[in-house]
MDAnalysis code that builds the backbone (N, CA, C; Angstrom):
import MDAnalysis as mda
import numpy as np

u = mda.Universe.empty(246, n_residues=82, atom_resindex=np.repeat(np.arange(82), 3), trajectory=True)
u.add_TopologyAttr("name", ["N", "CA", "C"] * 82)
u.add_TopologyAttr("resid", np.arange(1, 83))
u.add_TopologyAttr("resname", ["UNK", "UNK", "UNK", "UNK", "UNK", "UNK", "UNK", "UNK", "UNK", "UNK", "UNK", "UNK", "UNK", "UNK", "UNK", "UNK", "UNK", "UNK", "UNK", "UNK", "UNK", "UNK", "UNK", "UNK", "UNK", "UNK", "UNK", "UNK", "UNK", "UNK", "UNK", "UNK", "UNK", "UNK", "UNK", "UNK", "UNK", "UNK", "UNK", "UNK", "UNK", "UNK", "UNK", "UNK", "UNK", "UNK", "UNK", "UNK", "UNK", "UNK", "UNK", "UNK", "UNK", "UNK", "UNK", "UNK", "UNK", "UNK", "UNK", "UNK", "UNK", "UNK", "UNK", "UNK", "UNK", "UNK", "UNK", "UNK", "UNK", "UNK", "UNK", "UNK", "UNK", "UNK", "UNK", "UNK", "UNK", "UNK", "UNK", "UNK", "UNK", "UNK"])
u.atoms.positions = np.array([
    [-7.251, -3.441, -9.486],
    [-6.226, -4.223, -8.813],
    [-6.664, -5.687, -8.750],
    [-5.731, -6.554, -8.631],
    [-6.132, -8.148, -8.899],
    [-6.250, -8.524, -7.471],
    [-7.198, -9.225, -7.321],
    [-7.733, -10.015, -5.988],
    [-6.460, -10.548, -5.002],
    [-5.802, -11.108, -5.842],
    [-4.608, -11.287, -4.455],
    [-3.280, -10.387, -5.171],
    [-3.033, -9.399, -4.221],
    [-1.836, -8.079, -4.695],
    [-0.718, -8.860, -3.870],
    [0.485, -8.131, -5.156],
    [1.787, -8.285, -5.118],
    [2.437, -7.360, -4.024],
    [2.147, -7.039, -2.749],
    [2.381, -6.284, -1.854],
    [4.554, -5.791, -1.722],
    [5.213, -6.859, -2.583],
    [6.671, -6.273, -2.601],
    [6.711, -5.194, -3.664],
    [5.940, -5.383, -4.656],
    [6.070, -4.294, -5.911],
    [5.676, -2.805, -4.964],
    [5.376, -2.505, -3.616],
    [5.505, -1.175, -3.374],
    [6.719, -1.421, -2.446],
    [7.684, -2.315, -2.424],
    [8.751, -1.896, -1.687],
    [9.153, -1.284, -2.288],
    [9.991, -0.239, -1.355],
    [10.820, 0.803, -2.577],
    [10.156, 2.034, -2.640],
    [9.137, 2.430, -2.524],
    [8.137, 3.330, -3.282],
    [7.636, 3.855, -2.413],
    [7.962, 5.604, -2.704],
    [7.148, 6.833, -1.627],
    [5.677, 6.161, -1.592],
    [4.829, 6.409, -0.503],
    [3.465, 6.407, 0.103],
    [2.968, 7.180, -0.954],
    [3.393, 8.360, -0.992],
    [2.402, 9.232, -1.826],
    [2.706, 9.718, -3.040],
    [3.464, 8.890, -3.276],
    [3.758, 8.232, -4.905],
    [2.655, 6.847, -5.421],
    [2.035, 6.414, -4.894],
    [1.422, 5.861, -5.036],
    [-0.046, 5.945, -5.907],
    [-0.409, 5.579, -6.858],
    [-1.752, 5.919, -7.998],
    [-2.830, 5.998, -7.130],
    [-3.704, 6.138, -7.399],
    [-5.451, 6.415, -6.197],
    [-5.862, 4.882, -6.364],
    [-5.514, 4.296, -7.518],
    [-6.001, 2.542, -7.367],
    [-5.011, 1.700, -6.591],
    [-3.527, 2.117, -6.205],
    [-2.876, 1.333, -5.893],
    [-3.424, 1.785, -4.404],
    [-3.286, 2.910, -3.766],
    [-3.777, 3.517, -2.658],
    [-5.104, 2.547, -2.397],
    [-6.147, 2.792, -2.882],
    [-7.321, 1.799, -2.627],
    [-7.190, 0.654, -2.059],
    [-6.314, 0.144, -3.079],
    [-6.220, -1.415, -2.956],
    [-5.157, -2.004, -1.508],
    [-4.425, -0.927, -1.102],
    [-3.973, -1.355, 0.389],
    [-4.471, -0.478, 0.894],
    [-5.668, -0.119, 1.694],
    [-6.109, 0.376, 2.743],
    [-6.115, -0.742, 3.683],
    [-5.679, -0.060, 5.112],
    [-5.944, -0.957, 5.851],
    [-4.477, -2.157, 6.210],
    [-3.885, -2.037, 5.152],
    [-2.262, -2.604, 5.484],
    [-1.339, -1.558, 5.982],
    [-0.642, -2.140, 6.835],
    [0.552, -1.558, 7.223],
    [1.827, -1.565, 6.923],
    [2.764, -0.063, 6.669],
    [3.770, -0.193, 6.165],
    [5.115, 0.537, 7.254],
    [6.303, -0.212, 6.747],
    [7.291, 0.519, 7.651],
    [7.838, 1.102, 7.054],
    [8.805, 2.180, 7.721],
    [9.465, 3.395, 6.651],
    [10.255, 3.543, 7.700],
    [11.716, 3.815, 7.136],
    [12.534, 4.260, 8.190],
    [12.145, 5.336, 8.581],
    [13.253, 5.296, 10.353],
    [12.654, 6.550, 10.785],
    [13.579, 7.769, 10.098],
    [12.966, 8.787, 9.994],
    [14.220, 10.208, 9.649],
    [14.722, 10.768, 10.883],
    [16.119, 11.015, 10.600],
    [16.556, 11.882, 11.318],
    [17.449, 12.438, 11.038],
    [18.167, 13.505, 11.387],
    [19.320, 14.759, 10.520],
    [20.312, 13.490, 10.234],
    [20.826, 12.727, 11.432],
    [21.589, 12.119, 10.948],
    [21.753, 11.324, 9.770],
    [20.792, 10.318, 9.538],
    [20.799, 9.329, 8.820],
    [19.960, 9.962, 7.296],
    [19.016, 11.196, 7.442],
    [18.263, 11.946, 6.669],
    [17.470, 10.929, 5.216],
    [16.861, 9.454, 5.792],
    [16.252, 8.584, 5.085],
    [14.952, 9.054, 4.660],
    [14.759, 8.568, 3.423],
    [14.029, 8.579, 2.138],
    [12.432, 8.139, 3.174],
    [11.771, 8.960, 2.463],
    [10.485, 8.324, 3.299],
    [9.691, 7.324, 1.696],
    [10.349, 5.876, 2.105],
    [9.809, 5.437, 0.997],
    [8.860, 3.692, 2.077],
    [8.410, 2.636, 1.432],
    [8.233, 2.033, 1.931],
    [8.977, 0.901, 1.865],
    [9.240, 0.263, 3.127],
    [10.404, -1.011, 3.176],
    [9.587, -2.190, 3.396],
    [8.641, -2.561, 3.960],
    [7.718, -3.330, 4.078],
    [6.356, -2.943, 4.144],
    [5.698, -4.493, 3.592],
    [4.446, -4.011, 3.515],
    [3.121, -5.287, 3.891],
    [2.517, -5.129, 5.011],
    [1.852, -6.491, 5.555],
    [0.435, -6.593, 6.180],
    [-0.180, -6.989, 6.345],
    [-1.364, -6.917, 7.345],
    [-1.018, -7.186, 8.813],
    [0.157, -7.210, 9.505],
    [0.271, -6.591, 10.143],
    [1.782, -6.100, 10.657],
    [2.338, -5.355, 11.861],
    [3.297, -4.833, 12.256],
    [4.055, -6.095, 12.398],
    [4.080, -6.860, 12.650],
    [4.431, -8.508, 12.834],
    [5.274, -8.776, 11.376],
    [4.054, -9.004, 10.446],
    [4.561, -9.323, 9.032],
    [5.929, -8.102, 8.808],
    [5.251, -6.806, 9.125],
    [6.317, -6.239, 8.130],
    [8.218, -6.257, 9.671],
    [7.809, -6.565, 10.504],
    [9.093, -6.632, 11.294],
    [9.873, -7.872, 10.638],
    [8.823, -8.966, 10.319],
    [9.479, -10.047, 9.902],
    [10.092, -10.182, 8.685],
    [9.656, -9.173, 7.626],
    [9.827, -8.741, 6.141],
    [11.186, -8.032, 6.295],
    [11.082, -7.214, 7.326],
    [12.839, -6.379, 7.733],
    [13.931, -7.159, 7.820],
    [13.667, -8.180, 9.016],
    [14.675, -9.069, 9.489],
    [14.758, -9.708, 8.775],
    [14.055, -10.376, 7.383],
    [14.718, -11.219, 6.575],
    [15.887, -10.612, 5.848],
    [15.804, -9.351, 5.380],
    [16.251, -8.212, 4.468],
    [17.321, -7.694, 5.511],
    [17.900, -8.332, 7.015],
    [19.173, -7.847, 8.077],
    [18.805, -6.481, 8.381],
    [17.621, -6.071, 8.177],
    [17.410, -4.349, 8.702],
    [16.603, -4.378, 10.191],
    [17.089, -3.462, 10.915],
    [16.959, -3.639, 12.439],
    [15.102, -2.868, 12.642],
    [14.579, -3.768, 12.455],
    [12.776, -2.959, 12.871],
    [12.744, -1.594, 14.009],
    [14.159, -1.822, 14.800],
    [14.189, -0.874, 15.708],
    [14.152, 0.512, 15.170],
    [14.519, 0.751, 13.637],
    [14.674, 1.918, 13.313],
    [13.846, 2.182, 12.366],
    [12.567, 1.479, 12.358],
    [11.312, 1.838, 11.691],
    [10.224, 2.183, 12.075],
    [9.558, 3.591, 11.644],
    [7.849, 3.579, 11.804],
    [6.826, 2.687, 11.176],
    [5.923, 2.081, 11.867],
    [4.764, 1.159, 11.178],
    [3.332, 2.419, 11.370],
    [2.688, 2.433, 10.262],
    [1.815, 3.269, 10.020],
    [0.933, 2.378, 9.314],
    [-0.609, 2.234, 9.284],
    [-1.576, 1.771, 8.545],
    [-2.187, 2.618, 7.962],
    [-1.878, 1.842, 6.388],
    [-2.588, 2.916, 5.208],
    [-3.800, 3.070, 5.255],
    [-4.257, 4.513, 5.358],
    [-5.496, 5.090, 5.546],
    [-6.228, 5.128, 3.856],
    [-7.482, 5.467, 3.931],
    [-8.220, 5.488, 2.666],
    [-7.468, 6.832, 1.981],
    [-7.212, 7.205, 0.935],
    [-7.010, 8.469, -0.067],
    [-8.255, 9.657, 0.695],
    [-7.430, 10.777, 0.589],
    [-8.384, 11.869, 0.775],
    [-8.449, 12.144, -0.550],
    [-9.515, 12.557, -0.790],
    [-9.891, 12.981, -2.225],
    [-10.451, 14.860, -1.724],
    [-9.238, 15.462, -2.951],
    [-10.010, 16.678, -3.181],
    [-11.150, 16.903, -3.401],
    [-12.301, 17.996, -3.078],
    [-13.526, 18.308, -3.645],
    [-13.148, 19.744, -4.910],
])
């Protein structure tokens, strides 16, 4: 991965769709994902992506999407099978 990452190229894109190098390379950033629920039954993909809950609320509201209806989660390291 290149020293300074293109952090919008995973908008759009399941968590765990993600390659083990792209995974690597954001540990430690945080992403929002809508929340699910029967009603609305949203894609668990990622909508923002920032170093912190701040960045990615502010990444929403540029994009008119209400942060109120997002989880922020920080990407953990890959578990690796043995």
């Amino acid at each position: 991965m290149p020293a300074t990452l293109d952090l919008e190229k995973f908008v759009g894109r399941p968590p765990d769709r993600l390659t083990l190098a792209e995974r690597e390379a954001v540990v430690g950033k945080v992403i929002a994902m809508e929340v699910y629920t029967p009603k609305n039954l949203a894609l668990q993909r990622i909508e923002a992506m920032g170093d912190s809950v701040e960045e990615c609320v502010a990444q929403l509201k540029r994009r008119d999407l209400d942060p109120l209806n997002y989880e922020f989660t920080r990407m953990n390291p890959p578990l690796l099978s043995r």
